[in-house]
N, C-alpha and C positions, 0 to 999 in steps of 0.2 A: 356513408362516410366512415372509414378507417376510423379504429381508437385501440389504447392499450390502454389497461386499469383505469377504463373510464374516461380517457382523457381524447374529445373531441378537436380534434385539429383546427376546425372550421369555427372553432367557438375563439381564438385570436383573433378573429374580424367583428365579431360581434362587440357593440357597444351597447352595452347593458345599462350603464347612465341614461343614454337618450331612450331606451325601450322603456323605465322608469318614468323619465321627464325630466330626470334633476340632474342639478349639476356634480363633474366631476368630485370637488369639494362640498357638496351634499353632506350635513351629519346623519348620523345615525336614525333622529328620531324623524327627519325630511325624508328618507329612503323610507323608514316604516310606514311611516303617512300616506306614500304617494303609491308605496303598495299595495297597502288595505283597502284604500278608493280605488285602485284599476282593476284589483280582485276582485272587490264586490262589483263594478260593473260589468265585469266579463265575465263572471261566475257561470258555469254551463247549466245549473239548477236554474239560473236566476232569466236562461234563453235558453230553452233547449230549441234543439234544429239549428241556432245559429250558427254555423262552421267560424265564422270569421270572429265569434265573439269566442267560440270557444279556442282558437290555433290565439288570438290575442292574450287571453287568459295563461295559457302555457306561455307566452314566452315571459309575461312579468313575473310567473312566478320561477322560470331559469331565473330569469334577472336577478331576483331578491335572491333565491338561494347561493348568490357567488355574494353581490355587494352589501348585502344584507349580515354576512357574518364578516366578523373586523377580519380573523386570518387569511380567510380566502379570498377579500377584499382586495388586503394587504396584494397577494401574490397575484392576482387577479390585474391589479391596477403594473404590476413589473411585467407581467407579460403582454399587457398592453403597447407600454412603454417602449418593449424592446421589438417588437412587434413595427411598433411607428416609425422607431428609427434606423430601424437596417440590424441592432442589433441579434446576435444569436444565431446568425442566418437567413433574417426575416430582410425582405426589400425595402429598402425603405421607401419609405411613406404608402407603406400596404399597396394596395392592386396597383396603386396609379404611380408608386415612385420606381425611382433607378432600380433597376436590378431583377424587374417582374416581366420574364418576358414567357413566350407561349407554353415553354417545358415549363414555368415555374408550376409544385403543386403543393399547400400547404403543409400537405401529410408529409410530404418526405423531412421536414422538419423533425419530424416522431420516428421515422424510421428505425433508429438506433434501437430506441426503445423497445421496437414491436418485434424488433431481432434477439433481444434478451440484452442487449447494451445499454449505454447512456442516454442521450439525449435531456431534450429540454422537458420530454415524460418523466425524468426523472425528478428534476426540478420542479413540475405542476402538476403533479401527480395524482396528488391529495388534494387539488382542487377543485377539483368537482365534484368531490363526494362517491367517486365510482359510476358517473355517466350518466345520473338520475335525479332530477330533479324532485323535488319533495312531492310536486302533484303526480307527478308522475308516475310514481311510486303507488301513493295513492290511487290512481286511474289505470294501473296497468289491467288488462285481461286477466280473469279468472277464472278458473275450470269449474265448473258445475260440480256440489258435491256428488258422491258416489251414494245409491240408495241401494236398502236389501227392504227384499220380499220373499213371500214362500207361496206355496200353491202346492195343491193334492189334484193328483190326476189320479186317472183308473187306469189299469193293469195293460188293458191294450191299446192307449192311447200312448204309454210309454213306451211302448215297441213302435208304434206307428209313428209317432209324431203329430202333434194337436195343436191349433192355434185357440190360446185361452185370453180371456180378458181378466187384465186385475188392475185395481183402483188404487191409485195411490196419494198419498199426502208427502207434501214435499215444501220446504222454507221457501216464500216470496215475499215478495217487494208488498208491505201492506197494500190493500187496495183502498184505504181511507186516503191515504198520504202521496200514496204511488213512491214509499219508500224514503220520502224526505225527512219523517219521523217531527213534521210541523202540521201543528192544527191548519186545516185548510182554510184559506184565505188568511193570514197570517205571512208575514216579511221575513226572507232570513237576514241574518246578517254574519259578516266573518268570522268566527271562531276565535276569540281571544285567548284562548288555551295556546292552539297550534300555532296561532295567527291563518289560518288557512292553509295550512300545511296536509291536515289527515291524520299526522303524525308527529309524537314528543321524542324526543333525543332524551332517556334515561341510562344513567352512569352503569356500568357493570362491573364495576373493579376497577380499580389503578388507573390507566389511563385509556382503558375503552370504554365505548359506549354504544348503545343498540338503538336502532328505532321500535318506536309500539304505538300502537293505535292509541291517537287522541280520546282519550277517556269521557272529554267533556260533548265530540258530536261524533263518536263513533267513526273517526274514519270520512267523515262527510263534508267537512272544510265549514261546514255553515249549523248555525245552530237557530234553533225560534225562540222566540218568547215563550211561547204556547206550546206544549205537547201534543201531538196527535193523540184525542183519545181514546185512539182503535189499539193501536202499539205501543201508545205511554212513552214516546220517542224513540222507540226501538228501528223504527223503520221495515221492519220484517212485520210477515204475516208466515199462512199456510197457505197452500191452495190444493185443491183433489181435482183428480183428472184421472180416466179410464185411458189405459192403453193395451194394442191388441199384442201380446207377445208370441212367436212362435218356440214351440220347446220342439226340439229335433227328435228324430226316432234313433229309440235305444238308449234314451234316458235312462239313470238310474236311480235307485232308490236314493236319497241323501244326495244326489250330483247337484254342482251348486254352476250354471246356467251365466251368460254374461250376455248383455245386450246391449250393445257399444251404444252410447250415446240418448238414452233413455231413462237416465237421471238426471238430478235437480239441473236447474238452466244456470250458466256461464253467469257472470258478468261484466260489465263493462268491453261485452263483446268476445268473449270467452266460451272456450268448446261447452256443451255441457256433459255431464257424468256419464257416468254407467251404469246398468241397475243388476244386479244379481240377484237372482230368482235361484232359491232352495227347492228343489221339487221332490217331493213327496209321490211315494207312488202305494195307492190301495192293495191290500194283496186279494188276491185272485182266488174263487173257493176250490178251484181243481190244480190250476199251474203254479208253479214255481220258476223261479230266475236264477241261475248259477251263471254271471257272465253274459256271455252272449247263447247259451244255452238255457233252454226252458226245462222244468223238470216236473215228473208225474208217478206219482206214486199208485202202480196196479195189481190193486188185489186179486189173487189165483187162491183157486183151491189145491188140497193134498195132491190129487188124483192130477191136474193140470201140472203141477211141477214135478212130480213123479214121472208121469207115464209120456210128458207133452202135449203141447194145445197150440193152437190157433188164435188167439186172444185181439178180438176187436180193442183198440185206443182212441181217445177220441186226440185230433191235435186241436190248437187255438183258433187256425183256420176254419174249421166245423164240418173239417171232411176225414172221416177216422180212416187210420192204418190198422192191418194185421200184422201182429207181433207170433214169431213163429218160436215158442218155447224148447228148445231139445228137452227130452227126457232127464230126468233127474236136478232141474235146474232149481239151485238152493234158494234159500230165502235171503234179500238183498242185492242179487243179482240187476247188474244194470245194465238195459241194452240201449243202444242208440240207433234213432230214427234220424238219419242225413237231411238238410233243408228243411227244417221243422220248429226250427228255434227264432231267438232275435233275430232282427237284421241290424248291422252294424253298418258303420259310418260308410262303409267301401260298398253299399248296393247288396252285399253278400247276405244271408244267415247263416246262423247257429242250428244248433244241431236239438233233435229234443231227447232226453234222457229219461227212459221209462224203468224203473225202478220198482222188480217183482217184492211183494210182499204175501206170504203164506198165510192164507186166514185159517185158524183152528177154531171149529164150531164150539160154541158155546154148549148148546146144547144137541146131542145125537138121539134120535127115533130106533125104536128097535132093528130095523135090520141096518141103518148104518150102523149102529152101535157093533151087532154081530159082525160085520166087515170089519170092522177095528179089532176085535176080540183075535178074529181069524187072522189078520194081520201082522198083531202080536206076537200071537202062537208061533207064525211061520218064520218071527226072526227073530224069536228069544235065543238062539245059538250066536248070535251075532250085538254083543252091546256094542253101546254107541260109547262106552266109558270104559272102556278096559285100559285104554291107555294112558288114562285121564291123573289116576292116583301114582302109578310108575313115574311119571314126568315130572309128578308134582314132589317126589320124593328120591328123584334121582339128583 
């Protein structure tokens, strides 16, 4: 059904006195009365599964929400009016008088309205509170919170990708109560805070005002005598539950992981959350991770970066490469082994970066030592600092 700022076309036909029971000249405290009794009988706590007690329940409480307050009673009862007699555009005497023939459709009454113009939207505008009945408001669907978790994998389950289990605690409906927040076997009855609403209208300045949750049953339309005293009337509990999540390959260290729909549960029919998983990654006692490149730090002796070598590697796979040194290759020197890194989202990998580091022996035996002495000898015409103090004073 078509509406602008709330305002239902199809609600001109609606008589909300007879959904009540009372009469058009009904006072105030006859409309309250005959509400509270069709509330409490239809209450959806008070049958659950029953469809027809529950679509009954909704509509007395549309009902109350228009005749129920004097203003929108007031406007409520002239659009009636004008409704019955032909007025405004309306046919008179609604479906069955003059003027209702097979093009008539009520919405085009609003028209005006839903174009940016006048109409009679503009006039009932603010009659209906925005389209939403109090329960309704109260019963709308709600998204399941969102939960965070974290989790430590090992080194190559983050390249790989690993399906881990992790335990979670997440807000539920007590299970003393099943969330009613009343001692079991115990009666509710209608919330004289809200009157069954869910919700108090509190002032917020001058002349607006907000809804907020009924203080006195939480949101619940019904309160007990007796507490639950699992939740102390809370209605909530906890619950724990193992789920199996997959982390994808090429995770990273610190990557914070999203698992659509693996948080806390909806309500009232509502999606449930998300969970995000922080994942931690162990480091590894050989490799390193730059990216989608792995990295490996290989120690050569003098004589191998000097003169050249041949230098077995091992990769993560557990099948080693030979890394082929040129002569004279300095200390820090990085070479790269193609195909030997992460694998990345696209099926492909990285690359591995083997990175030469020159070990100076601690301690030398006499004829290295003499090799060193002689080594010396033969390049003392050649410092490695001659040009070091020039620079540093030019």
């Amino acid at each position: 059904m078509s509406s602008t700022d709330g305002v239902r076309a199809d609600w001109a036909t609606k008589d909300f006195y007879a959904v009540l029971g009372v009469a058009k000249d009904a006072s105030a405290a006859d409309i309250k009365k005959a509400y509270r009794k069709l509330a409490r009988d239809n209450h959806p706590d008070s049958h659950p599964g029953d469809e027809a007690k529950h679509d009954r329940f909704k509509a007395v409480a549309e009902a109350y929400d228009v005749v129920g307050d004097p203003e929108k009673r007031t406007k409520y009862d002239e659009l009636r009016s004008a409704y019955s007699s032909g007025g405004f555009g309306f046919p008179q005497g609604g479906p069955q008088g003059p003027g209702y023939g097979p093009g008539f459709d009520v919405n085009d009454l609003f028209g005006d309205r839903m174009r940016g113009g006048g109409g009679l939207g503009d006039m009932f505008g603010d009659l209906f509170g925005g389209g939403r009945t109090r329960t309704q408001q109260a019963r709308r669907p709600q998204r399941g919170a969102d939960v965070e978790s974290s989790a430590t994998i090992g080194f190559t389950d983050a390249l790989d990708g690993v399906t881990i289990s992790l335990r979670l605690s997440s807000d539920a409906p007590c299970p003393t109560c099943s969330g009613t927040g009343g001692k079991p076997g115990t009666k509710p009855h209608v919330c004289t805070e809200c009157e069954g609403a869910g919700f108090v209208v509190v002032s917020a300045g001058g002349a607006f005002s907000m809804n907020e949750t009924c203080p006195a049953c939480n949101g619940r339309q019904l309160v007990y005598d007796e507490a639950c005293p699992t939740c102390h009337g809370s209605g909530r509990g906890t619950s724990a539950r193992t789920i199996q999540a997959r982390i994808p390959a090429g995770v990273k260290d610190g990557q914070r992981i999203r698992l659509k729909g693996k948080g806390g549960a909806g309500q009232h029919g509502g999606p449930a959350g998300d969970l995000f998983v922080t994942v931690k990654v162990r480091p590894h006692a050989v490799f390193g991770r730059k990216g989608d490149n792995l990295t490996l730090d290989v120690p050569v002796s003098f004589d191998e970066a000097a003169l050249g070598a041949e230098v077995r590697i091992p990769t993560l796979a557990g099948v080693p490469v030979t890394l082929k040194l040129p002569a004279g290759t300095p200390n820090g020197r990085t070479f790269r082994v193609r195909g030997k890194g992460a694998r990345r989202s696209d099926g492909t990998t990285g690359d591995l970066l083997a990175t030469v580091e020159v070990q100076v022996p601690a301690v030398l035996d006499g004829p290295a030592r003499e090799a060193v002495e002689a080594y010396r000898a033969a390049t003392a015409g050649k410092p490695l600092r001659a040009n070091l103090f020039d620079e540093a004073t030019s």
